[in-house]
C-alpha positions as CSV (number, residue, x, y, z in Angstrom):
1,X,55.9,18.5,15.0
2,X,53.4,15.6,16.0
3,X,52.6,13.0,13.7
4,X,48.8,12.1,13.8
5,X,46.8,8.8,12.1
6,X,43.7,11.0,10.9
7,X,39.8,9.0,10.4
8,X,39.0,10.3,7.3
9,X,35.6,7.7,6.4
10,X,33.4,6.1,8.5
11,X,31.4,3.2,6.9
12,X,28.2,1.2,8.6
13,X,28.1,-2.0,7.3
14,X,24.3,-3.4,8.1
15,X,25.1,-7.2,7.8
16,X,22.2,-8.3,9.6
17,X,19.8,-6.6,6.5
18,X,22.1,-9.2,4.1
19,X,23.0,-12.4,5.7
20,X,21.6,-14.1,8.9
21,X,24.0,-12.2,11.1
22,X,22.9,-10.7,14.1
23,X,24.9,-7.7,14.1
24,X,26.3,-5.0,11.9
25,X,29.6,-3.7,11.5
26,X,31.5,-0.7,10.9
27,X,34.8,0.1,8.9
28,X,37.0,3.1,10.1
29,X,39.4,4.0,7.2
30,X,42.6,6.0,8.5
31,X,45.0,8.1,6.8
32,X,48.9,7.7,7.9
33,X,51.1,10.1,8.2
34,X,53.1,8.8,5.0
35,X,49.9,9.3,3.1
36,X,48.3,5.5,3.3
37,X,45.2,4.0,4.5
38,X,44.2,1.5,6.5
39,X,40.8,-0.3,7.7
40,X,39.8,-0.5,11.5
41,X,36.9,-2.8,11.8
42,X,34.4,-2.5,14.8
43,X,31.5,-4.6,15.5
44,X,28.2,-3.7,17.2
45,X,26.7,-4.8,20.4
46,X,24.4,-4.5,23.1
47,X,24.6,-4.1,26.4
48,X,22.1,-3.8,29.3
49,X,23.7,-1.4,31.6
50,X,22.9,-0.4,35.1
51,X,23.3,3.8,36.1
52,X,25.6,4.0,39.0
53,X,23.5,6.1,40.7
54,X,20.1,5.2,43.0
55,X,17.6,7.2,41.5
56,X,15.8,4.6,40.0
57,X,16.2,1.5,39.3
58,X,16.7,1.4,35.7
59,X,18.5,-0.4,32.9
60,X,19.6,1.3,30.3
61,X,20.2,-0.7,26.6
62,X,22.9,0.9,24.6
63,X,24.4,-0.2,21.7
64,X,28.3,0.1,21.6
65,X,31.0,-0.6,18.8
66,X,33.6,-2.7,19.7
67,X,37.1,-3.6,17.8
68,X,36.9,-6.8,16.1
69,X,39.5,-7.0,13.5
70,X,40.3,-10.4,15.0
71,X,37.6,-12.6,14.6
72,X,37.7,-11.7,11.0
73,X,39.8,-13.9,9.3
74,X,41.8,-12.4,6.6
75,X,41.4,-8.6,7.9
76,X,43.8,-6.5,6.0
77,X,46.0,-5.4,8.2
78,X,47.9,-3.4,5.6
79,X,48.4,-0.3,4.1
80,X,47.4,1.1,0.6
81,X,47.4,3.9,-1.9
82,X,44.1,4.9,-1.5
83,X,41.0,5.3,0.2
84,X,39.1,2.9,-2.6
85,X,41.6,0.4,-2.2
86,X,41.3,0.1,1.4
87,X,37.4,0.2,1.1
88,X,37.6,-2.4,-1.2
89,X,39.4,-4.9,0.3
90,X,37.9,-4.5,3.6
91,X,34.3,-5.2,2.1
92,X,35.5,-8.2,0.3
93,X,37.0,-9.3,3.7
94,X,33.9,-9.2,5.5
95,X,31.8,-10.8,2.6
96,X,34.8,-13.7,2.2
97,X,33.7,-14.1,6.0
98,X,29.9,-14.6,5.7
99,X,29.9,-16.8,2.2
């Protein structure tokens, strides 16, 4: 049978509303196959992208999540009981990192 990492929580983080930080974040909490969690963290930005195609002559702002576990310093890069626990330690990461 094929083992699978299932997303099981998806939490926006809106930084920018709390401390003078221009972006916002968001937390993806998996579920292993041995039954624990862990915390991906992704961070939003913008890009100013240009259609491949000729019609017009357009650019076209999105707004994209990218991974950024490494610029945070003290991520928790390990595995734990529950879904809370994971949660929790993620969120103090991220506020450890702006105080």
């Amino acid at each position: 049978m094929l083992s699978y990492i299932e997303l099981v929580k998806t939490i926006y983080v809106p930084l920018s509303e709390v401390h003078d930080c221009a972006t916002d974040f968001k937390i993806e909490i998996l579920k292993h196959p041995d039954g624990t969690f862990s915390a991906r963290l992704f961070r939003q930005e913008y890009y100013a992208l240009k259609p491949s195609f000729e019609a017009e002559e357009m650019i076209a702002d999105e707004i994209v999540y990218v991974p950024d576990s490494h610029s945070i310093r003290d991520w928790p890069e390990k595995r734990y009981a529950s879904v809370e626990q994971c949660i929790q330690h993620s969120l103090e990461a991220l506020e450890n990192f702006f105080h």
